[in-house]
Backbone and ligand atoms as CSV (ligand in chain L), in Angstrom:
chain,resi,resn,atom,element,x,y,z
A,1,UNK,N,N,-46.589,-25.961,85.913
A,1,UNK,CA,C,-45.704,-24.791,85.814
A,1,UNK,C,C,-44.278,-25.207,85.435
A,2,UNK,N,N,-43.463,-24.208,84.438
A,2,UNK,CA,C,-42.154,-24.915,84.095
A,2,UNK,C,C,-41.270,-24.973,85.407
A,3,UNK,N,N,-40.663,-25.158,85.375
A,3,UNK,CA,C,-39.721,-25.426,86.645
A,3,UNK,C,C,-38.626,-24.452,86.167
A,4,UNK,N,N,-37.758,-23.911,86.891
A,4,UNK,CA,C,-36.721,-22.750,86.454
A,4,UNK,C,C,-35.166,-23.172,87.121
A,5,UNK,N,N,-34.138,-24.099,86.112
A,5,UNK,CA,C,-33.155,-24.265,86.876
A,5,UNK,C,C,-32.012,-23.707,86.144
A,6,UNK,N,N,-31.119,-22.991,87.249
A,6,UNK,CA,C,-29.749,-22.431,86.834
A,6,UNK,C,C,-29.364,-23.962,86.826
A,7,UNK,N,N,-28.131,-23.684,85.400
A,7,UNK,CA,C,-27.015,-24.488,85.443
A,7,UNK,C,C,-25.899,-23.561,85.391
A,8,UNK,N,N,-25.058,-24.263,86.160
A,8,UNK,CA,C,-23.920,-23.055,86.945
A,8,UNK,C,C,-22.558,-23.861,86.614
A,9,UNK,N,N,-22.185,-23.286,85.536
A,9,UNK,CA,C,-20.330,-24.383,85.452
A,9,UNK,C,C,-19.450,-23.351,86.434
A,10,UNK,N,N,-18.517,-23.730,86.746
A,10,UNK,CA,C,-17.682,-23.165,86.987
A,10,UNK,C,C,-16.074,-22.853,86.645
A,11,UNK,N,N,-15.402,-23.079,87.484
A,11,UNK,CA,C,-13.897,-22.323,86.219
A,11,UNK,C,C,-13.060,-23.213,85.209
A,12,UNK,N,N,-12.573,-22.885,84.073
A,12,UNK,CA,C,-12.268,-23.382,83.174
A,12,UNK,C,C,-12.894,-24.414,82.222
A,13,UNK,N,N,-14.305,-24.232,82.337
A,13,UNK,CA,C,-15.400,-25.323,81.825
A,13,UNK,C,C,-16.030,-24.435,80.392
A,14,UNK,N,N,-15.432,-23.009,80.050
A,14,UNK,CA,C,-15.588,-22.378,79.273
A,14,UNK,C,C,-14.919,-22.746,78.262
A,15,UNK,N,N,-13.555,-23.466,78.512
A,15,UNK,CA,C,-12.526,-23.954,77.650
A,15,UNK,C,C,-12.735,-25.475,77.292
A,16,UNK,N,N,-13.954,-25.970,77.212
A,16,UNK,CA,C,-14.474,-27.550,76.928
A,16,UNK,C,C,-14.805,-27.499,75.525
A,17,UNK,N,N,-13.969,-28.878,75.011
A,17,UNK,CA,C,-14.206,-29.031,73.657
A,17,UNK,C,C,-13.257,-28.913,72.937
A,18,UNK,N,N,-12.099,-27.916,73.871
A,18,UNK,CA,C,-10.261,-28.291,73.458
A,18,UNK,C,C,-9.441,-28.895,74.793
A,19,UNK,N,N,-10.383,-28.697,76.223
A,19,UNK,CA,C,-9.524,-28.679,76.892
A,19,UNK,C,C,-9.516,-30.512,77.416
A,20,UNK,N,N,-8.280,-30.540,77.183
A,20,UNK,CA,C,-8.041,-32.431,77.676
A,20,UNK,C,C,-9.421,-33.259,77.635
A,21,UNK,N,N,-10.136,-33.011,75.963
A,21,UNK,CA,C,-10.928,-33.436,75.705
A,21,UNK,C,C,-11.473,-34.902,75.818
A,22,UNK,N,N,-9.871,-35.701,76.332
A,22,UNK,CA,C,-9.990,-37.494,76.635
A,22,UNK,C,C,-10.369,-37.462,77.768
A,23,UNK,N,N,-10.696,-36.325,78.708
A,23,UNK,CA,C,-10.789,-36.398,80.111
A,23,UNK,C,C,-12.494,-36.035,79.964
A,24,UNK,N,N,-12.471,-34.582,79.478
A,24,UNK,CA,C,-13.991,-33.989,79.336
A,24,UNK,C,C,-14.784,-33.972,78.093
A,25,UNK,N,N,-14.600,-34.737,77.173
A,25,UNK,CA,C,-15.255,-35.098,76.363
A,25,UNK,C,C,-14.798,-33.857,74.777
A,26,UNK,N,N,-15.519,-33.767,73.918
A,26,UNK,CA,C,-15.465,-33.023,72.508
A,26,UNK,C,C,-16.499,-32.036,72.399
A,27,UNK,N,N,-17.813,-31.841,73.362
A,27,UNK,CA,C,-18.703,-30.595,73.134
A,27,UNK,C,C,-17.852,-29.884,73.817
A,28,UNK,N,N,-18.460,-28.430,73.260
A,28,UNK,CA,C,-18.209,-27.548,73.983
A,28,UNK,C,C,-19.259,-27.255,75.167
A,29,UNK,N,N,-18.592,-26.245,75.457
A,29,UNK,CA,C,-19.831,-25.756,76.796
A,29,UNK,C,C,-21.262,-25.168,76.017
A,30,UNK,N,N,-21.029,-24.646,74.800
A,30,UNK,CA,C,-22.435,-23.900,74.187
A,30,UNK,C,C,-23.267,-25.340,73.846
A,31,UNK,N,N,-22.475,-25.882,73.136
A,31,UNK,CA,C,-23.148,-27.575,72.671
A,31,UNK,C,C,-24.011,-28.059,73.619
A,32,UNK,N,N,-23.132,-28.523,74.952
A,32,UNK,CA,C,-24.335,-29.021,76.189
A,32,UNK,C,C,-25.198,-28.383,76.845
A,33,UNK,N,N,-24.841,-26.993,76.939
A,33,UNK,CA,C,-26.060,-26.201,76.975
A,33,UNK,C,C,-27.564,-26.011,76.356
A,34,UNK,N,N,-26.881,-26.330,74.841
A,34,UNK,CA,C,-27.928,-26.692,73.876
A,34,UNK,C,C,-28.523,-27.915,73.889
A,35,UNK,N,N,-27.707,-28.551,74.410
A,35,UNK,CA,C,-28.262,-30.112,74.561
A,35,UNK,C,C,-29.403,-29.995,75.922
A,36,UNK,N,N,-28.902,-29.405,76.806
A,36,UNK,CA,C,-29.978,-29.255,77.643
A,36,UNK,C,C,-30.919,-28.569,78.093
A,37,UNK,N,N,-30.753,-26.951,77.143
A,37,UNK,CA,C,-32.261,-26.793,77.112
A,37,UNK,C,C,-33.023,-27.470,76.570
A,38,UNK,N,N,-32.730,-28.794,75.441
A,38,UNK,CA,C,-33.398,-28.960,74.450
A,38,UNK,C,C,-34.665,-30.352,75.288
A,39,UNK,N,N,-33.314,-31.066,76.323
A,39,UNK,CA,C,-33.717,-32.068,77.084
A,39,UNK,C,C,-34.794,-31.028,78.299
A,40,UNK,N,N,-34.535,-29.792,78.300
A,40,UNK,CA,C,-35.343,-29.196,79.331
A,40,UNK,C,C,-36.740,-29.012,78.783
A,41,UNK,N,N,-36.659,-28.953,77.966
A,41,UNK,CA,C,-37.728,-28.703,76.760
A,41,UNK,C,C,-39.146,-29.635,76.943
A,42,UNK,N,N,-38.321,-30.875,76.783
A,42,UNK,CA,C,-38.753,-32.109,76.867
A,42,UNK,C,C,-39.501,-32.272,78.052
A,43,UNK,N,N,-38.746,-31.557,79.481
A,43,UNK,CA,C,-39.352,-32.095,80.268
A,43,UNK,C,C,-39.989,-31.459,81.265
A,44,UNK,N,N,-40.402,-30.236,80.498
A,44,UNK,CA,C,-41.240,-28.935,80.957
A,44,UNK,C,C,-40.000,-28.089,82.120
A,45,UNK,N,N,-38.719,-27.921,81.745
A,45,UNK,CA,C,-38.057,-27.061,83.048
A,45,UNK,C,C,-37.369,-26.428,81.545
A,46,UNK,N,N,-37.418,-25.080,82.108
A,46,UNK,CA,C,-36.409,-24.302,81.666
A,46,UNK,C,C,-34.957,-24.296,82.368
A,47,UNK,N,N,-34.074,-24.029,81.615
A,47,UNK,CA,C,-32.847,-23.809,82.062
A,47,UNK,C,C,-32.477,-22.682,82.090
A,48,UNK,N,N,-31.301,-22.185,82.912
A,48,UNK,CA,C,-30.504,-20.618,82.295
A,48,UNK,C,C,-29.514,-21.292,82.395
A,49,UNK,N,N,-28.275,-20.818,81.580
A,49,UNK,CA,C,-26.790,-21.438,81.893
A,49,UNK,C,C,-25.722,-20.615,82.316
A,50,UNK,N,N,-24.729,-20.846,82.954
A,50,UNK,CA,C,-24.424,-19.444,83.420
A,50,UNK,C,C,-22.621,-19.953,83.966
A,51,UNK,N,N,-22.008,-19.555,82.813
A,51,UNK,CA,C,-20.020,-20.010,83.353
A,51,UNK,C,C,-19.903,-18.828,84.364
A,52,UNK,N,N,-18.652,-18.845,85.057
A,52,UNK,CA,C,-17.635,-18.167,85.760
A,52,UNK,C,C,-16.735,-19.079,86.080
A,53,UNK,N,N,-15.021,-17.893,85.969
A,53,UNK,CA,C,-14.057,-18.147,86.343
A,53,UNK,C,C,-13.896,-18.010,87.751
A,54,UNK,N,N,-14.631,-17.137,88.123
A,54,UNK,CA,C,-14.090,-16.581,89.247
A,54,UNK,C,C,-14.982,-17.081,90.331
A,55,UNK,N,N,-14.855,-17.034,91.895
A,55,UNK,CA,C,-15.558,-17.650,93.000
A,55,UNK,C,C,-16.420,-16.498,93.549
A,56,UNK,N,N,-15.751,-15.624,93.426
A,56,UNK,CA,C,-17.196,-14.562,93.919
A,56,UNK,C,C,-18.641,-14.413,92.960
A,57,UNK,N,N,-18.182,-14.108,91.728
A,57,UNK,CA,C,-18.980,-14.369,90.408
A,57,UNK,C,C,-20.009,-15.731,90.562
A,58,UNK,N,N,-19.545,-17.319,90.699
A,58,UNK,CA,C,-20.300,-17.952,91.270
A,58,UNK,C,C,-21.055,-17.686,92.141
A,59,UNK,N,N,-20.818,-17.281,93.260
A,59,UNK,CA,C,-21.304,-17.223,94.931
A,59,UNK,C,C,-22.488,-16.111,94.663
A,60,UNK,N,N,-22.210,-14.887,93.277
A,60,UNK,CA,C,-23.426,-14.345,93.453
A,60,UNK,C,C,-24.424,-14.727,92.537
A,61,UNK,N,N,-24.025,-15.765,91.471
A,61,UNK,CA,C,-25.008,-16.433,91.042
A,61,UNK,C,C,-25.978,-16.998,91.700
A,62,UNK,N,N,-25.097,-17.515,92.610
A,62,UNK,CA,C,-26.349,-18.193,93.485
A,62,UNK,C,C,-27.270,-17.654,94.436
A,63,UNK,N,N,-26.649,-16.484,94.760
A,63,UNK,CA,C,-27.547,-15.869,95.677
A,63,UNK,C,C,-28.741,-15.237,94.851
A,64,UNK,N,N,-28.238,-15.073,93.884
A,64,UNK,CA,C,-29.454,-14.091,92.371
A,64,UNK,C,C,-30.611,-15.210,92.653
A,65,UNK,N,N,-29.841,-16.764,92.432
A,65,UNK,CA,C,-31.080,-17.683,92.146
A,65,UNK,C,C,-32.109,-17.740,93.180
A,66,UNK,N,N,-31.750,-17.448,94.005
A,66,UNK,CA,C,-33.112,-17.281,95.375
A,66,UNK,C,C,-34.127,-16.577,94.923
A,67,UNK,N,N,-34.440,-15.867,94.283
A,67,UNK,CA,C,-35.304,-15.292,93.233
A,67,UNK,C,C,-36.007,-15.414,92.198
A,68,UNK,N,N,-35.494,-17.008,91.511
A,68,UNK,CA,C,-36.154,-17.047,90.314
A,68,UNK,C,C,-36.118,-18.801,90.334
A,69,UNK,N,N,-35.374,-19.406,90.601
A,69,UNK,CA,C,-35.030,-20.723,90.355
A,69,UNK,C,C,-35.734,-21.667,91.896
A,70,UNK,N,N,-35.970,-23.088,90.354
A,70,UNK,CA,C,-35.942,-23.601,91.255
A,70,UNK,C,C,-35.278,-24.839,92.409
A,71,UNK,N,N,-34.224,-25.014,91.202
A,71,UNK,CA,C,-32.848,-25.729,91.433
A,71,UNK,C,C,-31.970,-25.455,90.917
A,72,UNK,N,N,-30.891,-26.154,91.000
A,72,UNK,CA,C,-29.912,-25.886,90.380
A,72,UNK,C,C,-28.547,-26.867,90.506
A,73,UNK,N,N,-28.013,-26.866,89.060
A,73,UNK,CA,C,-27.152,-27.850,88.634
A,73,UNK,C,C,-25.534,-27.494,88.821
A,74,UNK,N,N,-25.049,-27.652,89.646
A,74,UNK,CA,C,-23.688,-27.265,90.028
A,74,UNK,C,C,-22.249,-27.974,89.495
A,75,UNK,N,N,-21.770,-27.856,88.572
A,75,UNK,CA,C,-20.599,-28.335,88.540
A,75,UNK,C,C,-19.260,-27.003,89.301
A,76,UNK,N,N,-18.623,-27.440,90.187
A,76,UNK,CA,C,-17.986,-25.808,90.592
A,76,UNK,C,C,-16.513,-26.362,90.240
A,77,UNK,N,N,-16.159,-27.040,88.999
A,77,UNK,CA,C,-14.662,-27.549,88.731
A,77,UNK,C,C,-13.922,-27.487,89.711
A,78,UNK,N,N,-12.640,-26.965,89.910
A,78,UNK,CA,C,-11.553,-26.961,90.763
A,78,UNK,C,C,-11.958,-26.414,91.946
A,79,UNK,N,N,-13.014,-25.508,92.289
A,79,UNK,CA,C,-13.217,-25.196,93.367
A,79,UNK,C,C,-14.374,-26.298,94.123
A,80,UNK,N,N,-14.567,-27.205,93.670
A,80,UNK,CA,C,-15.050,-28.303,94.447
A,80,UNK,C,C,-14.588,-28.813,95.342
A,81,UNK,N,N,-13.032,-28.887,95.414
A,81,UNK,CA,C,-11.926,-29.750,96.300
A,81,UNK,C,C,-11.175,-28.233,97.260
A,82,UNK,N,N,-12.002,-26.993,96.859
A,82,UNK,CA,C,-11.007,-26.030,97.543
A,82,UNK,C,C,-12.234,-25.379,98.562
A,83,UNK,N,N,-12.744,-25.206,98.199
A,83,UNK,CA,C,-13.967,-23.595,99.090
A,83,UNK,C,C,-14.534,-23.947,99.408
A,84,UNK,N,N,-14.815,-22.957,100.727
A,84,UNK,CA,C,-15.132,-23.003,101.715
A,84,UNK,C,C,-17.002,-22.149,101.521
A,85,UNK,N,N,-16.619,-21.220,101.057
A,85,UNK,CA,C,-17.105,-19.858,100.742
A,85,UNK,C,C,-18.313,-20.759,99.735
A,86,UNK,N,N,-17.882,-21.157,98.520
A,86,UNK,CA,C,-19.005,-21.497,97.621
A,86,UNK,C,C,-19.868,-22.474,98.472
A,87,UNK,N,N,-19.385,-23.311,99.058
A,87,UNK,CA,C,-20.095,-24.541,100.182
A,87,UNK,C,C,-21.218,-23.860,100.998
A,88,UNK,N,N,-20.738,-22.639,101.381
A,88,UNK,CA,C,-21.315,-21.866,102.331
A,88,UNK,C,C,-22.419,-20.972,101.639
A,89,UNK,N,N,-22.219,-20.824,100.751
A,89,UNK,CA,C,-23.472,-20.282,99.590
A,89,UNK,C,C,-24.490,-20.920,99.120
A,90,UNK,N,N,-24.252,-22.131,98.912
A,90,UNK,CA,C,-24.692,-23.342,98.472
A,90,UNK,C,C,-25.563,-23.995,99.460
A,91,UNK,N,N,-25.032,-23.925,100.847
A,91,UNK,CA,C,-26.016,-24.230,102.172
A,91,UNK,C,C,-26.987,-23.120,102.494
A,92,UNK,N,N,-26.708,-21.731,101.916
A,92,UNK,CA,C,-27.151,-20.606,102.514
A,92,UNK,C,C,-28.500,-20.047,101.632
A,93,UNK,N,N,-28.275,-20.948,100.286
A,93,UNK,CA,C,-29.773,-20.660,99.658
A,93,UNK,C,C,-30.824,-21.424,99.525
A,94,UNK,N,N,-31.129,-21.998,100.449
A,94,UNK,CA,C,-32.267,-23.274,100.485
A,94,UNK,C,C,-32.394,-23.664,99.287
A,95,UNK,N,N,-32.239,-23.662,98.143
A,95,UNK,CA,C,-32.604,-24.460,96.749
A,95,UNK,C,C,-31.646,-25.871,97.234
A,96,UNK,N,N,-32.854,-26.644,96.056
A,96,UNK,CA,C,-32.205,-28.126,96.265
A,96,UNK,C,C,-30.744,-28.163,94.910
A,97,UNK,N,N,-29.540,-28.312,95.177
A,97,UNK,CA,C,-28.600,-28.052,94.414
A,97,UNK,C,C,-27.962,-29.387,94.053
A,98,UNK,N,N,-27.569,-30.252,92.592
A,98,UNK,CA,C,-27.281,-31.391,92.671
A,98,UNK,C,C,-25.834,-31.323,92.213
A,99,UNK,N,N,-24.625,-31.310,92.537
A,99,UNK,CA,C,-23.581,-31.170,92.288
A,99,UNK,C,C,-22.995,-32.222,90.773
A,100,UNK,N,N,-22.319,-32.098,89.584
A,100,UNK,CA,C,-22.570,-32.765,88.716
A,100,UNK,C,C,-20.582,-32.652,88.417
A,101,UNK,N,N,-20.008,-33.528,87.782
A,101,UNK,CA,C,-19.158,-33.717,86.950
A,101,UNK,C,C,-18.661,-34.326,86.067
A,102,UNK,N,N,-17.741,-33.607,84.732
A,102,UNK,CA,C,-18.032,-34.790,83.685
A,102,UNK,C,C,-17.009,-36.076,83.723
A,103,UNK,N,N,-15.959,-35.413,84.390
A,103,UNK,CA,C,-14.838,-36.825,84.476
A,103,UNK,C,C,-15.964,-37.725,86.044
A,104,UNK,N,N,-15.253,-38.764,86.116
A,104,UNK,CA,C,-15.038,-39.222,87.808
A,104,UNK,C,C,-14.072,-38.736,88.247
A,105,UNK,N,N,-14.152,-38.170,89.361
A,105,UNK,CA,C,-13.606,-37.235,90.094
A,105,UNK,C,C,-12.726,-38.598,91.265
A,106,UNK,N,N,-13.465,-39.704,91.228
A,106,UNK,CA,C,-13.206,-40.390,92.623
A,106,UNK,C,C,-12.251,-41.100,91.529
A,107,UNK,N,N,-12.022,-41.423,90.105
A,107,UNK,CA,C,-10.766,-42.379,89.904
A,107,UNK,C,C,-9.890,-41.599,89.566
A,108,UNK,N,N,-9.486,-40.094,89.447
A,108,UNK,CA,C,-8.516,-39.558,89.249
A,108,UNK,C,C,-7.728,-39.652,90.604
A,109,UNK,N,N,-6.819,-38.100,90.807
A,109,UNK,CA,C,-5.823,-37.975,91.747
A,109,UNK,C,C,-6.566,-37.685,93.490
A,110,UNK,N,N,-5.855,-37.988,94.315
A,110,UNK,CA,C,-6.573,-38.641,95.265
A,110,UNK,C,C,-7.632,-36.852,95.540
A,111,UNK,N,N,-6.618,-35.690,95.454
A,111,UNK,CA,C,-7.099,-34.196,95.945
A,111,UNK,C,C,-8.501,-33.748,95.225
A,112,UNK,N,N,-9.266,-35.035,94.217
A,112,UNK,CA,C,-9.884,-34.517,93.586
A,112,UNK,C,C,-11.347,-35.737,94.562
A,113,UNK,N,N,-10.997,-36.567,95.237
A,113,UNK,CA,C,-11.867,-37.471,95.724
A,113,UNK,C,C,-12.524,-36.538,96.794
A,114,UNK,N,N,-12.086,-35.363,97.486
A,114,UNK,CA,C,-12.444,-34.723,98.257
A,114,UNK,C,C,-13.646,-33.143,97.765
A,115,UNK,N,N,-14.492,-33.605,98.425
A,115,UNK,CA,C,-16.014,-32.453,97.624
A,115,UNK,C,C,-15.819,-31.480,98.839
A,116,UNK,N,N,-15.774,-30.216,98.879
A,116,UNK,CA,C,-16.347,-29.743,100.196
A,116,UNK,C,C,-17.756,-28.812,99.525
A,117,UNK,N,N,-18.577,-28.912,98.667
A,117,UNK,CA,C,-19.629,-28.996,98.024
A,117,UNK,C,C,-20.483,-30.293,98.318
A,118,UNK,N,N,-20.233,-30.996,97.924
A,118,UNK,CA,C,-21.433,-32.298,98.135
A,118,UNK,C,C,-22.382,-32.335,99.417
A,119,UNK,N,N,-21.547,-32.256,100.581
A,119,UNK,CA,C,-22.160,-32.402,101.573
A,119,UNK,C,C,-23.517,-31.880,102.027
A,120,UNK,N,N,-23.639,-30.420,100.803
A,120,UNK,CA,C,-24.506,-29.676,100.976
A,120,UNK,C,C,-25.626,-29.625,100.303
A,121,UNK,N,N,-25.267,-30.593,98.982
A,121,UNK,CA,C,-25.943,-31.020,97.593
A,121,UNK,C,C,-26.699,-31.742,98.309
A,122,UNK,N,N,-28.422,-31.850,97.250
A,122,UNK,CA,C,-29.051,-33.348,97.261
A,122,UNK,C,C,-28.475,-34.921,96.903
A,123,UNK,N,N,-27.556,-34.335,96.102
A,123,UNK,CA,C,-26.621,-35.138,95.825
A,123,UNK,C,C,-25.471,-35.307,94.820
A,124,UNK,N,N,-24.856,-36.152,94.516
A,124,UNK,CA,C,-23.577,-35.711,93.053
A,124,UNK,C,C,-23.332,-36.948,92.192
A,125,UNK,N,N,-23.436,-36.245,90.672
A,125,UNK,CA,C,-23.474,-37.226,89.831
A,125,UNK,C,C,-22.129,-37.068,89.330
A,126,UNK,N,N,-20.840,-37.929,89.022
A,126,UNK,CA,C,-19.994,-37.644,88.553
A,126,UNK,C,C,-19.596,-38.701,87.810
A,127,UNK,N,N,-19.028,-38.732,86.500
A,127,UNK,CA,C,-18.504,-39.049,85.637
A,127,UNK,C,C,-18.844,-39.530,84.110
A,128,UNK,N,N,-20.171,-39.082,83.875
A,128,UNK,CA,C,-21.239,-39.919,82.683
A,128,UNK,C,C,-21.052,-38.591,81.313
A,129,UNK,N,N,-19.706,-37.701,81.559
A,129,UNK,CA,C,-19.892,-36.491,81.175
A,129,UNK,C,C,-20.711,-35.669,80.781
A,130,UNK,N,N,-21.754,-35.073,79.468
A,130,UNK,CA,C,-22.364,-34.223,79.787
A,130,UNK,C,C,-23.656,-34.789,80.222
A,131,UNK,N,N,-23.840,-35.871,79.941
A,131,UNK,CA,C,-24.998,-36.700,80.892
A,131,UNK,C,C,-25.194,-36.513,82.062
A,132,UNK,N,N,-24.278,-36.006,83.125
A,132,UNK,CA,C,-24.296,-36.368,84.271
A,132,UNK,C,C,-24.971,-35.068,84.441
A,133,UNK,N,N,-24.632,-34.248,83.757
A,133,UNK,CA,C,-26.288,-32.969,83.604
A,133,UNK,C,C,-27.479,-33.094,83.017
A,134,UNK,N,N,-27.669,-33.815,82.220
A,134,UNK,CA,C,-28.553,-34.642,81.697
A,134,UNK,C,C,-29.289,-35.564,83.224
A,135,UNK,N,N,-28.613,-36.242,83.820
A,135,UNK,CA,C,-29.533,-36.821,85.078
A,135,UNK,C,C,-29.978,-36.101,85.652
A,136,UNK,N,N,-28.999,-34.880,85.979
A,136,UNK,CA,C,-29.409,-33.993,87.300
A,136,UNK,C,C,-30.693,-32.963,87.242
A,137,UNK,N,N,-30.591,-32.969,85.930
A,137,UNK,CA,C,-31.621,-32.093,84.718
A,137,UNK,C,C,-33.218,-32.719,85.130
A,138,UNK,N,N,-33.283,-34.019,85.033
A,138,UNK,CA,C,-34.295,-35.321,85.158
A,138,UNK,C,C,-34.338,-34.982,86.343
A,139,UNK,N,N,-33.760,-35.317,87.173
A,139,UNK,CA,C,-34.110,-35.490,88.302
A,139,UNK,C,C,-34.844,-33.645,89.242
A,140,UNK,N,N,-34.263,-33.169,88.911
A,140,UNK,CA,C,-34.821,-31.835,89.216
A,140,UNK,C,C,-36.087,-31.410,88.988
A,141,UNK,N,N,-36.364,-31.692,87.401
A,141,UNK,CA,C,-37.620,-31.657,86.660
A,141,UNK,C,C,-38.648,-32.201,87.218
A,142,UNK,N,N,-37.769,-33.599,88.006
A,142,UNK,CA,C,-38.930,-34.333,89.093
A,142,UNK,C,C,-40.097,-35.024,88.132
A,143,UNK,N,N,-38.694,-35.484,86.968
A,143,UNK,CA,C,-39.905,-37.514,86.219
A,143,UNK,C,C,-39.069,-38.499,86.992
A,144,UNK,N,N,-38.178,-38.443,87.437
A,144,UNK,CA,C,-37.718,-39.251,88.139
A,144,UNK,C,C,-38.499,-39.826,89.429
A,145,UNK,N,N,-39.781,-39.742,89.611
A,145,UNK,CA,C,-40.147,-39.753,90.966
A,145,UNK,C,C,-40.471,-40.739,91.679
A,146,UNK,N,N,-41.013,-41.389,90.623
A,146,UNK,CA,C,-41.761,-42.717,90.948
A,146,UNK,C,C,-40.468,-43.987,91.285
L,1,DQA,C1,C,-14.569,-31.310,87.006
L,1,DQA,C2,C,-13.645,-32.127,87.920
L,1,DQA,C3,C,-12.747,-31.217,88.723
L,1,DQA,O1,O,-11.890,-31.996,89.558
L,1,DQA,C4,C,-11.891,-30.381,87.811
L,1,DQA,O2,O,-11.107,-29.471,88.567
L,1,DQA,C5,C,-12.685,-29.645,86.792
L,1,DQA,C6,C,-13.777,-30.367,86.117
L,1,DQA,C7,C,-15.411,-32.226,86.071
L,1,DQA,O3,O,-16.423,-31.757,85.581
L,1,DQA,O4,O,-15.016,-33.368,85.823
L,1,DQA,O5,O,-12.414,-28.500,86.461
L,1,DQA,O6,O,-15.464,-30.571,87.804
């Protein structure tokens, strides 16, 4: 059976591909999207992809996914180091959720070394940029197993 995973960016990840592109790379957000249904393709999981700016907008993404998905790929940008609320959403929908980012988060500024997301994740891939959805992608799909 395909496997069904939201990928969930969050704020200002709509603006990738101009925004401080030495930090987040030159695709855009439609590009890696495309890149990873294509890798989803490959590895029998469908994807949906799904931006928001906003934290409520997230928070009901995720609650939608209790319904259809069967993981899901979290990058929650700036609100990674802030909320409380998305953390709490994120614990509150039993899906296995792998938290992803494209910089390293741990060699930038120190406010960014702090997840209050992760804790709740299977786990977090950060810094391989759009790869690091690309792993989380694999690993969800569950070829990673052996
Ligand atoms: C980010 C890292 C965050 O610290 C930052 O606020 C972002 C993007 C990343 O993918 O590297 O918006 O999540």
């Amino acid at each position: 059976m395909m496997k069904q995973i939201l990928v969930l960016h969050g704020p200002n990840l709509n603006l990738l591909g101009t925004r401080e592109p030495e930090m987040y790379g030159r695709l855009t957000l439609a590009e890696i999207n495309e890149k990873l249904a294509a890798l989803g393709e490959q590895l029998g999981a469908e994807i949906r992809p799904l931006q928001a700016n906003s934290e409520g907008a997230l928070i009901d993404a995720l609650h939608a996914a209790r319904a259809w998905a069967d993981g899901v790929i979290f990058n929650p940008g700036g609100y990674t180091h802030t909320s409380v609320a998305l953390r709490d959403a994120v614990a509150a929908i039993g899906l296995p959720v792998i938290e992803v980012h494209l910089s390293n988060v741990h060699a930038r500024e120190s406010f960014r070394r702090h997840s209050y997301i992760a804790p709740v994740c299977v786990g977090s891939i950060t810094g391989f940029g759009w790869r690091s959805y690309a792993v989380a992608l694999r690993l969800l799909a569950g070829t990673d197993d052996e």
